[in-house]
N, C-alpha and C positions, 0 to 999 in steps of 0.2 A: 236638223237645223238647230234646235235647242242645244245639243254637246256641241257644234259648231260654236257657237255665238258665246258659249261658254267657258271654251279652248282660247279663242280670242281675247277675252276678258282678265284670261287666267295672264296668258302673254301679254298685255296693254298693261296689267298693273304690276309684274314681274321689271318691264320694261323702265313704268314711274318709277318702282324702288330703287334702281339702277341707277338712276337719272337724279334721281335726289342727293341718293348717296354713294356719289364718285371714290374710287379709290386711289389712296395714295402711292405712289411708287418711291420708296426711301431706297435710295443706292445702298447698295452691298457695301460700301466701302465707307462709307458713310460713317466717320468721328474713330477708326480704327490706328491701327501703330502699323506704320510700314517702313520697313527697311530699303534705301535707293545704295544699291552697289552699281560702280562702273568707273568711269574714265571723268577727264574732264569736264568733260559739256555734264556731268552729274555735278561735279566737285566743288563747294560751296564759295571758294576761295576765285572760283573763276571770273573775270571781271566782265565776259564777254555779257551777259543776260545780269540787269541789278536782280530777276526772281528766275529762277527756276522751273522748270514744268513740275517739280517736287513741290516747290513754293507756291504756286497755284493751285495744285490739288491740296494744298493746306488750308487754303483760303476758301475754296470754293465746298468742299468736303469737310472739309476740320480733321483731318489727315494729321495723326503727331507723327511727322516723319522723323526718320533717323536716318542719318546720309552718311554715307561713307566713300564713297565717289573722290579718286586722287587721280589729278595731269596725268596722264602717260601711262595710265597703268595697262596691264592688259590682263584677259584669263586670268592667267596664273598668281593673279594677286587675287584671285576673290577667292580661296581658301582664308588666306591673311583679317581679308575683310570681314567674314563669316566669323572668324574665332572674336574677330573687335565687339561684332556685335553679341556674341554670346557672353564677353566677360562685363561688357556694359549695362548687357539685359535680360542677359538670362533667357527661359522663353517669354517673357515678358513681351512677344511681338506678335500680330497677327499675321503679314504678310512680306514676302522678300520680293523686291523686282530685280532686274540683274540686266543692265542696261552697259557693252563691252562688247569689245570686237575690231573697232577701228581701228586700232594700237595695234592690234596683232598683223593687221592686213600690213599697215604702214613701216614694222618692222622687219616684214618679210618670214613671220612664223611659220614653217612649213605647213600645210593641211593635214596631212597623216590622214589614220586610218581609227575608224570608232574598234573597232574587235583584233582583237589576239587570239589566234586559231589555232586548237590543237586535235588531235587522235586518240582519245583514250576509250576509257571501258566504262561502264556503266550496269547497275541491273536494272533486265525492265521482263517485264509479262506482261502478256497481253492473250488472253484466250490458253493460255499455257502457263506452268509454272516457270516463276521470272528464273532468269539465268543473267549470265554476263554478255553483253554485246559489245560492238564494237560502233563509235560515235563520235561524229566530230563534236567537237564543244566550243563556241566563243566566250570570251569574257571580253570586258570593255579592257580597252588599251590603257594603260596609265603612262601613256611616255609625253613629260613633261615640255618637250621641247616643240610638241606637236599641236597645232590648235585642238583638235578632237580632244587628241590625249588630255590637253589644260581641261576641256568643259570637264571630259569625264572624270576625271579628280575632283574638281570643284562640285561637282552635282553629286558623286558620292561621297564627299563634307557635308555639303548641303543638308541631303536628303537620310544623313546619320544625326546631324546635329540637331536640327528642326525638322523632325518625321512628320509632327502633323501642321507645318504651316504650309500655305499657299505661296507657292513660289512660281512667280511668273519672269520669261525670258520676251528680252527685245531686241528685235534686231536693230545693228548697225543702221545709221543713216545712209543717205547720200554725204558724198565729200567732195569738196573742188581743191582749189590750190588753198594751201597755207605757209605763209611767209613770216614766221618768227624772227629769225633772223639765217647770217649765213649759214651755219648749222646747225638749222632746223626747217630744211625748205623742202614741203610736202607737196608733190603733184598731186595731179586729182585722180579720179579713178576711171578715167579714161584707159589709163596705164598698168601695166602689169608691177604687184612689184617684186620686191629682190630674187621671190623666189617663181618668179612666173607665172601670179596667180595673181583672179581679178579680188575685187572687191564683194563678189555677185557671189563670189565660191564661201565666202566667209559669211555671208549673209545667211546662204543654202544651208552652213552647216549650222547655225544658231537652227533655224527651220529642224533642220534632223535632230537635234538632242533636245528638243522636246519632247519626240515621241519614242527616243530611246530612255528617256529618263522621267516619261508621264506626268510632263508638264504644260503645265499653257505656254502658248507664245502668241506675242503683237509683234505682227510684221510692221515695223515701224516705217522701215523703207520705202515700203509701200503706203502706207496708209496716212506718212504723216502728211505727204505734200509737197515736202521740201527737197526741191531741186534746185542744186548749188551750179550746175554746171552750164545753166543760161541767165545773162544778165541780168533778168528779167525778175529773176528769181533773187537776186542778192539781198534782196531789202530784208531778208530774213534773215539776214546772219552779220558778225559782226564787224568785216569788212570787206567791202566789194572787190576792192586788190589786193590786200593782203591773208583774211580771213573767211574762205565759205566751208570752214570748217565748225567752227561753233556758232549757234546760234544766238541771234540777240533776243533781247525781249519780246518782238514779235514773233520768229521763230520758236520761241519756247513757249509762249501762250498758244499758237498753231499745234506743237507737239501736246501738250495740254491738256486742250479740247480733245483732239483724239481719242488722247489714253483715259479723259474721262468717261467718252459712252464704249472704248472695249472691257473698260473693267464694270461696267453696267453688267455685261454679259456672264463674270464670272463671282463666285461664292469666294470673301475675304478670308473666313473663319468656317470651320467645319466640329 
């Protein structure tokens, strides 16, 4: 009864110290340099949002963003973007996000394929002395023209030019119609485009070259909320007939919030 009553005491005032003194939780990300690559809804110049989901994690975090985010771009500009940021900053940066995709869907990029397949020889031993075998081999595909092939260029920039920073991928949103003018008149992603492929396939693949290229990814699609394709939904973007493609200032405080408690989860700086 005595080590009982003792055990208990021990836990009671374990429990008070605890109680007293709460711990803080400072976000990972917290007052660091991060680089925003992508398309328009990133691009500073855009009129559709007067702040940015970049610009509120500035404000909210103290975030020294660096933005590089251009109208229209797709993939294959974020080589481009990755070198801007290197002659600007050297590694002067903690972490990259790479926020693109839409553009490619919109253009009709084909999908392609992540590996280039070949037969060749190799030596291996195993329980024996090594010899030469015979083995298939993949390498990542480099062909330009192909969405895969654009990541896996860019993520082998990437991950040569900034080896040790955190580089996080996001996927594509939702899109509905957008009416710029005559041409520039975007259906939504109800529809297949030029090359017979949804939006969902382009989505999938940002998904798969994270784990071919051992990075994080925010399913944004999913997690941000924003669903253009019911009316209901419009109030987040920046117009109901002619734009549910970029988001206004509400939409981009919604994306925001998000992306502030999934980067809770992950280390800015290593």
């Amino acid at each position: 009864m005595k080590r009982l009553l003792l055990s208990l005491s021990f836990v009671l005032c374990s429990l008070s110290v605890g109680l007293a003194q709460p711990s803080t939780v400072v976000h990972p990300w917290q007052g660091k340099r991060v680089a925003y690559f992508g398309d328009s809804i990133t691009d500073p110049r855009n009129k559709a949002a007067k702040k940015k989901y970049w610009g509120l994690l500035a404000d909210w975090l103290q975030i020294e963003p660096y933005v590089y985010g251009v109208s229209g771009r797709q993939w294959d500009d974020i080589p481009r973007q990755t070198d801007q940021l290197l002659k600007e900053h050297g590694q002067d940066v903690d972490a990259i996000l790479i926020f693109c995709g839409t553009n490619d869907y919109n253009n009709g990029v084909p999908v392609g394929q992540w590996w280039d397949e070949r037969v060749t020889q190799v030596e291996y031993g195993h329980g024996q002395p090594k010899q030469m075998v015979t083995r298939r081999q993949r390498t990542p595909s480099m062909d330009p023209t192909t969405f895969c092939g654009r990541i896996n260029i860019a993520m082998d920039s990437l991950k040569r030019t900034f080896p040790t920073k955190q580089i996080v991928l996001l996927t594509p949103i939702h899109r509905a119609d957008f009416h710029a003018n005559e041409k520039n008149w975007q259906c939504d992603e109800s529809y297949t485009n030029q090359c017979g492929e949804y939006l969902d396939v382009y989505i999938d693949a940002v998904k798969q070259a994270a784990n071919i290229w051992a990075v994080p990814v925010i399913d944004w699609n999913a997690l941000g909320g924003l669903y253009p394709l019911l009316d209901e939904q419009a109030l987040y973007f920046n117009n109901a007939d002619t734009d549910r493609l970029h988001p206004n200032d509400r939409g981009h405080e919604r994306l925001a919030r998000t992306l502030y408690y999934q980067l809770l989860t992950l280390p800015c700086v290593f």
